[in-house]
C-alpha positions as a LaTeX table, in Angstrom:
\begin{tabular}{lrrr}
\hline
Residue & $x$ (\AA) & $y$ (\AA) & $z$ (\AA) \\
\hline
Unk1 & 11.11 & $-14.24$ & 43.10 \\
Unk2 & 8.66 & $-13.08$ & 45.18 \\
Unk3 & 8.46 & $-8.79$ & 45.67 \\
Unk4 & 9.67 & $-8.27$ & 49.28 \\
Unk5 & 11.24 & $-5.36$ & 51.12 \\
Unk6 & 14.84 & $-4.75$ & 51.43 \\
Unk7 & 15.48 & $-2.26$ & 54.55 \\
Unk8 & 18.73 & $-0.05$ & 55.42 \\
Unk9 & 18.44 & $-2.19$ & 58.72 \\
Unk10 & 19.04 & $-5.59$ & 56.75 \\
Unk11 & 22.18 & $-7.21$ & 55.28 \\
Unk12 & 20.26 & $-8.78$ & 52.37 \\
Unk13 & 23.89 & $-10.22$ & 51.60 \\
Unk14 & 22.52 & $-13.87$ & 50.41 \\
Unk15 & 20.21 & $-12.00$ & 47.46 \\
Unk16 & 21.07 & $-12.92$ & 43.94 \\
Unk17 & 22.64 & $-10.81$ & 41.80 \\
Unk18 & 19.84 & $-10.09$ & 38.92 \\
Unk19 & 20.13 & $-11.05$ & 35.48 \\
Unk20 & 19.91 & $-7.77$ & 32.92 \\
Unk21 & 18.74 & $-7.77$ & 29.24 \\
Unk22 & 21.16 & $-5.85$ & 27.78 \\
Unk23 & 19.78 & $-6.14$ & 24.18 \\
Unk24 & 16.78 & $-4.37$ & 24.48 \\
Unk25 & 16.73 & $-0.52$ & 25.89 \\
Unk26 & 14.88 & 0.45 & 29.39 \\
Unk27 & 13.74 & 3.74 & 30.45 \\
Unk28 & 15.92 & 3.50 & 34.09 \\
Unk29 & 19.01 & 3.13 & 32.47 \\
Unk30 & 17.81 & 5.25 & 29.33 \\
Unk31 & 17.20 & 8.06 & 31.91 \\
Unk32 & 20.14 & 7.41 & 33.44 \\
Unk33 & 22.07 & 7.92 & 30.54 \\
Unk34 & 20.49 & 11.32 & 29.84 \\
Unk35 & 21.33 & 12.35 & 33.44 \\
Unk36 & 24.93 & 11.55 & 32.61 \\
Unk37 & 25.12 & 8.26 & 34.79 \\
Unk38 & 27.37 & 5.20 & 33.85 \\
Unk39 & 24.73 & 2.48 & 34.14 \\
Unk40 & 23.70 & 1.84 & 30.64 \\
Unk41 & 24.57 & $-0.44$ & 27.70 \\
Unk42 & 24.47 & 0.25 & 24.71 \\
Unk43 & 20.32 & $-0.08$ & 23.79 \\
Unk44 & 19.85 & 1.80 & 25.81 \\
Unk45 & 22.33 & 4.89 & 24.40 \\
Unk46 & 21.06 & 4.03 & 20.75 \\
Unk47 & 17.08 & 4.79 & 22.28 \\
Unk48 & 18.51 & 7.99 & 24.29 \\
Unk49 & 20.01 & 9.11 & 21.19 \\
Unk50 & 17.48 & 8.96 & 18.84 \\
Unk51 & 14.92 & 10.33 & 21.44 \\
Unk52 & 17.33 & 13.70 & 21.56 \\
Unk53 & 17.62 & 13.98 & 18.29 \\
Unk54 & 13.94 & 14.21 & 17.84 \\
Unk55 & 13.62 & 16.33 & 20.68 \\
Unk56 & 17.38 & 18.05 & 21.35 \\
Unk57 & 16.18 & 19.98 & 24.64 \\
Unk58 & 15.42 & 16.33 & 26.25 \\
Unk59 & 18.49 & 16.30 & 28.44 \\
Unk60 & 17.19 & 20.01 & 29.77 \\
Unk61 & 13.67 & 18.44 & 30.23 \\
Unk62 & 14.78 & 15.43 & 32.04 \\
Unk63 & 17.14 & 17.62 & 34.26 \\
Unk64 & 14.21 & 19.79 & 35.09 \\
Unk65 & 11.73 & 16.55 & 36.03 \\
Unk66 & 14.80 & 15.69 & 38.46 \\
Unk67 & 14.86 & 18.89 & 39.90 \\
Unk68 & 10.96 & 18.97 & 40.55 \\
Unk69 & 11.15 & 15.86 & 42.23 \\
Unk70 & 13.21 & 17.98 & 44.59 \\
Unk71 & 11.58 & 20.58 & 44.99 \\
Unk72 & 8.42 & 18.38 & 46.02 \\
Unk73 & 9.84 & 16.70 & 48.17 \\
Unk74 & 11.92 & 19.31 & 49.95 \\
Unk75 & 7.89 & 21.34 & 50.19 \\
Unk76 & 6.63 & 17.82 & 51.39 \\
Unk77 & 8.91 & 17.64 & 54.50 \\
Unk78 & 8.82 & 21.43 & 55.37 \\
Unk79 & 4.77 & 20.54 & 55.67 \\
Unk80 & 5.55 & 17.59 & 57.81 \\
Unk81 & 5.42 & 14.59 & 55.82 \\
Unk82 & 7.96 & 12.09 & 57.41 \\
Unk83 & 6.82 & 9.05 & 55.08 \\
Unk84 & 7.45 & 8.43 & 51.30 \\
Unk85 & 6.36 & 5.80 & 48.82 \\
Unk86 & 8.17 & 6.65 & 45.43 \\
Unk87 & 7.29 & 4.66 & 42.78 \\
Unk88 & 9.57 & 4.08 & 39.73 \\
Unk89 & 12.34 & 5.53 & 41.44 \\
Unk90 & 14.83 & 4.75 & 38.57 \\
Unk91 & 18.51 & 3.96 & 39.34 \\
Unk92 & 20.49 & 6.20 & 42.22 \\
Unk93 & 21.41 & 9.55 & 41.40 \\
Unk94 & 22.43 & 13.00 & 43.67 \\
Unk95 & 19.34 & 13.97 & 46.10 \\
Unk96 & 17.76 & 11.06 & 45.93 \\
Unk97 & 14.14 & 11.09 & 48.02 \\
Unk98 & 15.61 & 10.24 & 51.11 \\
Unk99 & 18.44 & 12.05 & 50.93 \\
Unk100 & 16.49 & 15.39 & 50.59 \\
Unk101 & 13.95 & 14.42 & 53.00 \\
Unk102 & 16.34 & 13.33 & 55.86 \\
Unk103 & 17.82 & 16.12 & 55.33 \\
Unk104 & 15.31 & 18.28 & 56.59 \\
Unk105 & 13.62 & 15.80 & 59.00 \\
Unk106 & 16.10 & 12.99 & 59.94 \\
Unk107 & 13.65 & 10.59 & 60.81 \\
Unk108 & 11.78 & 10.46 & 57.39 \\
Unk109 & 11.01 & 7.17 & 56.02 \\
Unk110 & 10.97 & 6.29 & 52.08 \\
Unk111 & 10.42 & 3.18 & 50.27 \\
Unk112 & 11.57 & 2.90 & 46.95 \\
Unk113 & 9.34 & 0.36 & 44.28 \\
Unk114 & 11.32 & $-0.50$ & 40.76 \\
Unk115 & 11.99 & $-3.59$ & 38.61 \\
Unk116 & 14.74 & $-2.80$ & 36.71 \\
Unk117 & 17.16 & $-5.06$ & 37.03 \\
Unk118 & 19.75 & $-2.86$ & 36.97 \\
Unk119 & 17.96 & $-0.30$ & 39.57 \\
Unk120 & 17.68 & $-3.67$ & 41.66 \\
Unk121 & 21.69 & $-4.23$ & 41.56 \\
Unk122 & 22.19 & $-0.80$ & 42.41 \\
Unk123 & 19.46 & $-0.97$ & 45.34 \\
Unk124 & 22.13 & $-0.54$ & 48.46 \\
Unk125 & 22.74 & 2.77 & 47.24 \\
Unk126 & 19.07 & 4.05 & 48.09 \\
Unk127 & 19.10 & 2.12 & 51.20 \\
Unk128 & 21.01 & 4.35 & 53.37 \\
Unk129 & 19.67 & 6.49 & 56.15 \\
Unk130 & 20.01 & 8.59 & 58.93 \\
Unk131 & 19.91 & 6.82 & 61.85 \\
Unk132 & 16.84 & 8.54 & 62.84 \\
Unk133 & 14.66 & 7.63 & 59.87 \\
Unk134 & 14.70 & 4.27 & 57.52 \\
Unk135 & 15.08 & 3.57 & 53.66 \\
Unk136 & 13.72 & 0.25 & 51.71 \\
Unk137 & 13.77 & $-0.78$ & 48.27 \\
Unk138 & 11.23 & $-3.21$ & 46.84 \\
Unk139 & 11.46 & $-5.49$ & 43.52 \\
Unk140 & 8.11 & $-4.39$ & 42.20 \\
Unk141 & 6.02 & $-3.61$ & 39.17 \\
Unk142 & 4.31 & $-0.27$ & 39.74 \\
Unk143 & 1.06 & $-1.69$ & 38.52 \\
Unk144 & 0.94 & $-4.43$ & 41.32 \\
Unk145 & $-0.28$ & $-1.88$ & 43.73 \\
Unk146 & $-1.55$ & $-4.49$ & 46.10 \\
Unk147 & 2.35 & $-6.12$ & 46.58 \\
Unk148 & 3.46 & $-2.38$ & 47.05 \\
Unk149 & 1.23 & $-1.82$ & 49.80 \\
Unk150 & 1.50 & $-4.86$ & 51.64 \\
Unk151 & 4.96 & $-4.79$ & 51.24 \\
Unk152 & 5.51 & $-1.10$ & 51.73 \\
Unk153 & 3.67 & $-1.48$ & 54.94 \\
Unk154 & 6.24 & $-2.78$ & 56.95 \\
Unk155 & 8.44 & 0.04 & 57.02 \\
Unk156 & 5.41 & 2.65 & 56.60 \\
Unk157 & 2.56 & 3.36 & 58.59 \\
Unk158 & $-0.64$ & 3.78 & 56.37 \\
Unk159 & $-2.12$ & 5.22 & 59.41 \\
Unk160 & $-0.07$ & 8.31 & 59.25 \\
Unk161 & 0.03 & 10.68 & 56.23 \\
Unk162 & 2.03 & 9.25 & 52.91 \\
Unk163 & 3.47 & 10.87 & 50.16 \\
Unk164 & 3.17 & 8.77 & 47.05 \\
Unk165 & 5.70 & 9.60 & 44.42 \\
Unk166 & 4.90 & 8.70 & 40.78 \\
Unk167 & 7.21 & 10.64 & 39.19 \\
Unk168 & 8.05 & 9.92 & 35.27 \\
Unk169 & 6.18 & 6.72 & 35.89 \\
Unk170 & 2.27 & 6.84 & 34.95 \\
Unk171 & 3.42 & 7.56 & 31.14 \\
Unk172 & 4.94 & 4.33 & 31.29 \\
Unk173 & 1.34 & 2.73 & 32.05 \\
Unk174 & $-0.81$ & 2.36 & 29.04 \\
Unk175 & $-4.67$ & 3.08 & 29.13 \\
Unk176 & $-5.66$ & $-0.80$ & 28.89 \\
Unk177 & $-3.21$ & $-1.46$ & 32.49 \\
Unk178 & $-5.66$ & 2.10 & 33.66 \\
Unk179 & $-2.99$ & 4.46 & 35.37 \\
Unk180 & $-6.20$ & 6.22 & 37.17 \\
Unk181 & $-7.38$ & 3.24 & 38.34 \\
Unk182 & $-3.41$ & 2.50 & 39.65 \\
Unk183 & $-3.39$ & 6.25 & 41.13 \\
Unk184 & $-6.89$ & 5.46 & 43.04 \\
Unk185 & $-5.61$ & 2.36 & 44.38 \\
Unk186 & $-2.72$ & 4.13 & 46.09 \\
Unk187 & $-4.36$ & 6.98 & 47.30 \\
Unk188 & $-7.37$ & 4.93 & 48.49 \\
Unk189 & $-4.68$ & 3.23 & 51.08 \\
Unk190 & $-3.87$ & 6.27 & 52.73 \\
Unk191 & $-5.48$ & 8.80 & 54.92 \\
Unk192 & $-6.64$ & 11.79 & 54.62 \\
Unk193 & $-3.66$ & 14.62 & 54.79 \\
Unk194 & $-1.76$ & 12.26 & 52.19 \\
Unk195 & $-0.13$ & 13.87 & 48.96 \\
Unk196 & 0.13 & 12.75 & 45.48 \\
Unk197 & 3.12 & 13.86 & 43.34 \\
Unk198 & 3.18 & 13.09 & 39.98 \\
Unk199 & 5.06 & 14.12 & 36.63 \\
Unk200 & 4.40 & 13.12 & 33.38 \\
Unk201 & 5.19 & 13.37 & 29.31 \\
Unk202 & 2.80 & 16.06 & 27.86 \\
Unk203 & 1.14 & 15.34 & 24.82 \\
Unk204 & 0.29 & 19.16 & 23.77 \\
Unk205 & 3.30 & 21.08 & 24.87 \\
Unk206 & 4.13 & 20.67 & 21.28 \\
Unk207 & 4.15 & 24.28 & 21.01 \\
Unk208 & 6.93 & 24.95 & 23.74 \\
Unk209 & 8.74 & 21.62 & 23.02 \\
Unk210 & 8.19 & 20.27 & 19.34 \\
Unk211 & 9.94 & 17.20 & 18.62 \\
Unk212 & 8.73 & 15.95 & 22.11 \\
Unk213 & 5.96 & 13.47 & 20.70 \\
Unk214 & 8.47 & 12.20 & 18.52 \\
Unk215 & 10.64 & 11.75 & 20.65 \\
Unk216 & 8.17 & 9.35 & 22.64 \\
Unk217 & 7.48 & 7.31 & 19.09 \\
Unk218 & 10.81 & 7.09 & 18.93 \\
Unk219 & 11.40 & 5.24 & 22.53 \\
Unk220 & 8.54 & 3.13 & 22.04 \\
Unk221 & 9.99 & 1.43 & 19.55 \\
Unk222 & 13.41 & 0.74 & 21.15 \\
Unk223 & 12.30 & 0.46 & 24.32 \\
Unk224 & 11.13 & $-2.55$ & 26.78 \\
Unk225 & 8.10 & $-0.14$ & 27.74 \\
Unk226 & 5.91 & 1.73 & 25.58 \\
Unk227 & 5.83 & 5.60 & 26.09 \\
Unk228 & 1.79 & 7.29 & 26.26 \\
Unk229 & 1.65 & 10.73 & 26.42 \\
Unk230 & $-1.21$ & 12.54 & 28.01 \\
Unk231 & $-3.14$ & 15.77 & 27.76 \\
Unk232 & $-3.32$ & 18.19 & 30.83 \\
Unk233 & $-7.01$ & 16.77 & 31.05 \\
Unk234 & $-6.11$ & 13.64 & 31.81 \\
Unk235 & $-3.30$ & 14.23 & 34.04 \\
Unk236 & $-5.94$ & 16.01 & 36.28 \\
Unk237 & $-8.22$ & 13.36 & 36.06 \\
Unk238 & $-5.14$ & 11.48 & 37.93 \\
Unk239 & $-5.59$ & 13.94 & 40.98 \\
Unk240 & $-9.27$ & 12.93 & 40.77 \\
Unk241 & $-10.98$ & 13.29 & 44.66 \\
Unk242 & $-7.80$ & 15.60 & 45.60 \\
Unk243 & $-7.03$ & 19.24 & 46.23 \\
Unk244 & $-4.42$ & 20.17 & 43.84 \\
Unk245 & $-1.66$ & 22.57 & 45.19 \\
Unk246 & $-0.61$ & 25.98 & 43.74 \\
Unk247 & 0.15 & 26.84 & 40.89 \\
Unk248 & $-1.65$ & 23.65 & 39.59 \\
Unk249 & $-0.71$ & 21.11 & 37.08 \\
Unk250 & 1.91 & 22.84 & 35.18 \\
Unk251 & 5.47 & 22.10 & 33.10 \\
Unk252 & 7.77 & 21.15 & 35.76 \\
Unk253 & 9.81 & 23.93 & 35.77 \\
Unk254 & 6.88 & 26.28 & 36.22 \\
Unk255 & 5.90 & 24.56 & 39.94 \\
Unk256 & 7.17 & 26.58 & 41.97 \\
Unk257 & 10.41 & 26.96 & 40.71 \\
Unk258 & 14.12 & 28.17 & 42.85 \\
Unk259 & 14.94 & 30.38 & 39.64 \\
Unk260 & 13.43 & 32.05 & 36.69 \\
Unk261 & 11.31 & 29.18 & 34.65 \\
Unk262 & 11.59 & 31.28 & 31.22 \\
Unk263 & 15.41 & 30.35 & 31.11 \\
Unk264 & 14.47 & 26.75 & 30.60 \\
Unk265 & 11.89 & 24.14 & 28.77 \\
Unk266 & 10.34 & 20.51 & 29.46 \\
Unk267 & 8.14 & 18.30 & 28.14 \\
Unk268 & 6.16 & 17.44 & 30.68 \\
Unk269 & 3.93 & 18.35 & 33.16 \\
Unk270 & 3.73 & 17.93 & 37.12 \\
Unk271 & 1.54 & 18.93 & 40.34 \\
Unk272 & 1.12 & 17.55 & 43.80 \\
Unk273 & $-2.68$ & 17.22 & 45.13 \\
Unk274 & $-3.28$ & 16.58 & 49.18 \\
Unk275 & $-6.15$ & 13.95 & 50.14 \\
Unk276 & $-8.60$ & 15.90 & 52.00 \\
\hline
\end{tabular}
């Protein structure tokens, strides 16, 4: 099937219900699990298991890349971003992008790009919206950057200032599919006053979170995707051409937290940078 854009203004009733693998793990419904969803089998507990007991703070690290996500977001919309492309957006849970956007500034629009089946069959529940603003989901691989933007372009306007969400994602791109190349692709379709939000597995917190690289061994081999961590040095090289905010590229807790960042650890690391 061809990617094209669901909207919150569409029925989409005649779609067909997706078929899932259910034999082999996938890092939606993996996630999913660790947030304490319902929507995985059991691969994909057996790959979330042996991930935590590699690394046992992963639920607290995967908790903490949720809350950054909202945290960027909710700075995003105080600066007047009304427009949100969020890539890999994994399958519905509380304060979802829109949700925390629209609630700050109604009339926010998002579009949502994932191909998980199972994130596809639970799609309806990111396209709500206030009435003032608009939601869409999209059937995409996030390395098919020119579908996204061709498709995300009916319900955003590239001519305005976009925030582009990658968030848990880019890890999930190896170096031979070029994440950089993926991030310039993006960035290079919108103007200037855009923002780029990313988070991403560390490869040398090992000292604040051993058992993390392991962990990311361990998923590679059970899941669908293959896990590659990165150094802060090539995270940055992600914001390449961009102004990074304050405090930098940093563990996820540590940008710009709501509470104290001591009481808590993650394995990765996140940042937003603003297109000049």
């Amino acid at each position: 099937m061809a990617s094209t854009l669901w909207q919150s203004t569409a029925a989409d009733d005649d779609r067909e219900p997706p078929s899932v693998d259910t034999s082999v793990a996938h890092i939606a419904r993996v996630y999913d699990y660790w947030l304490g969803g319902k929507n995985h089998f059991a691969a994909d507990r057996e790959a979330g298991d042996e991930a935590v007991r590699a690394y046992p703070d992963m639920y607290m690290s995967v908790r903490q890349n949720r809350a950054f996500l909202q945290r960027a977001v909710r700075y995003l919309a105080g600066a007047g971003i009304r427009q949100f492309l969020d890539i890999g957006t994994g399958l519905p849970s509380s304060n979802n992008t829109h949700e925390v956007a629209q609630s700050i500034a109604p009339e926010s629009r998002v579009v949502y790009v994932d191909n998980d089946p199972i994130v596809l069959a639970h799609a309806r529940a990111l396209l709500t919206s206030r009435p003032e603003g608009a939601t869409g989901f999209l059937d995409c691989d996030a390395r098919d950057t020119g579908a996204i933007l061709a498709e995300a372009g009916k319900l955003l306007d590239f001519g305005k200032p976009v925030a582009v969400m990658l968030i848990a994602v880019l890890h999930l791109i190896s170096e031979e599919d070029d994440p950089y190349q993926l991030v310039s692709d993006l960035m290079a379709a919108v103007p200037s006053g855009s923002y780029l939000v990313v988070s991403h597995v560390a490869s040398d917190l090992q000292q604040y979170s051993p058992g993390a690289n392991e962990a990311a061994t361990a998923l590679s081999q059970l899941m669908f995707q293959r896990v590659t961590a990165r150094s802060q040095a090539q995270v940055l090289k992600l914001f390449s051409g961009l102004e990074i905010l304050e405090p930098g590229i940093v563990p996820v807790q540590d940008w710009r937290p709501d509470d104290n960042p001591e009481a808590v650890r993650s394995a990765m690391r996140g940042g937003i940078g603003r297109k000049p």
